[in-house]
C-alpha positions as MATLAB code, in Angstrom:
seq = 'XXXXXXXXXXXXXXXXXXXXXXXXXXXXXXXXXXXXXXXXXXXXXXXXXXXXXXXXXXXXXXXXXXXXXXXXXXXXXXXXXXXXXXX';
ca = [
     -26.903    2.103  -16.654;
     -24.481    0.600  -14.056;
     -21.209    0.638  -15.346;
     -19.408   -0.716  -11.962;
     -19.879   -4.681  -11.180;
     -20.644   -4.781   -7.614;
     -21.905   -1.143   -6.905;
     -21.916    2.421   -7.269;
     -19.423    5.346   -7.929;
     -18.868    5.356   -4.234;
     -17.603    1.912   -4.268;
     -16.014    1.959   -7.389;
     -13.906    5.303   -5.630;
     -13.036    2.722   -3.064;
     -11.530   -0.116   -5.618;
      -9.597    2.583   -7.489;
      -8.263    3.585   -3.733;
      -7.305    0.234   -2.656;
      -5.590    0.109   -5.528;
      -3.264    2.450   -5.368;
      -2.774    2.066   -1.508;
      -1.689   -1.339   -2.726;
       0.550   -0.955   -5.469;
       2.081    1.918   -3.115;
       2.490   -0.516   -0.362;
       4.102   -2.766   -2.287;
       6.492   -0.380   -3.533;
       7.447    0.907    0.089;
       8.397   -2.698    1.681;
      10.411   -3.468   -1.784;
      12.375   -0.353   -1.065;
      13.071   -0.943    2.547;
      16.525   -1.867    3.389;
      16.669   -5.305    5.630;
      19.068   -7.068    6.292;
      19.944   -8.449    2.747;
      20.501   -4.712    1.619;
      16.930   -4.415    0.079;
      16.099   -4.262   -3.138;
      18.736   -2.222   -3.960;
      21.026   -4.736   -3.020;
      19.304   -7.470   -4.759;
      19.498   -5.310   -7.823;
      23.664   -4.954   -7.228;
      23.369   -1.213   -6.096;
      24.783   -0.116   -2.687;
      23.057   -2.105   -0.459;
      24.828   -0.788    3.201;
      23.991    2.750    1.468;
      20.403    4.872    2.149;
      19.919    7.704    0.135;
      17.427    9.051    2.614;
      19.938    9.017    5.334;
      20.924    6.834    8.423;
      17.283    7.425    9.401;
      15.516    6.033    6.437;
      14.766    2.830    8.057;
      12.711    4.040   10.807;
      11.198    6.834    8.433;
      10.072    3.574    5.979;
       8.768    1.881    9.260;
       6.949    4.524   10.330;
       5.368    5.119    6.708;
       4.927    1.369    5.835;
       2.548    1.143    8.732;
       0.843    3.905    8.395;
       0.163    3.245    5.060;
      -1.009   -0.465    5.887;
      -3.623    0.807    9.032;
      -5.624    3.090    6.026;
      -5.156    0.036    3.678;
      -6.271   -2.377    6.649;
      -9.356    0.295    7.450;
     -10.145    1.156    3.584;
     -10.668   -3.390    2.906;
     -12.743   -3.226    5.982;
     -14.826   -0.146    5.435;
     -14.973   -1.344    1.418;
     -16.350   -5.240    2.867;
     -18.933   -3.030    4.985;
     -20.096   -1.039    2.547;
     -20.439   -3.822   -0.332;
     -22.315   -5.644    2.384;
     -24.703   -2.775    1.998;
     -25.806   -3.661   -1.375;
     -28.544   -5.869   -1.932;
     -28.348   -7.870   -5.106;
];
């Protein structure tokens, strides 16, 4: 018995992946700092302030879009692969 909607384990792997790549994602740009101080600063913490250093923007920049390629790649390679299925 099929316990996944639209496929296998394989696929259901993939949903459980995308997931978590986006919940992560989201958490990453909500912690960035712009230029309105970030969340912190919408949250009344230290918003000219980086725990992570004057470098944490361009560390968050660099991770944020990493992070978003493999989500970009893991939608398209999840589209491909539920194309595979035959219903």
């Amino acid at each position: 018995m099929n316990f996944f909607l639209l496929g296998d384990v394989w696929n259901g792997m993939l949903g459980v992946l995308m997931a978590f790549l986006s919940l992560f994602l989201i958490m990453l740009i909500l912690i960035q700092r712009g230029k309105g101080g970030g969340l912190t600063g919408a949250l009344g913490g230290p918003g000219g302030q980086s725990a992570f250093g004057s470098k944490a923007g361009d560390t968050f920049t660099l991770v944020t879009v990493v992070v978003a390629s493999i989500w970009g790649f893991t939608c398209a390679f999840a589209m491909w692969r539920l194309s595979l299925i035959h219903i």
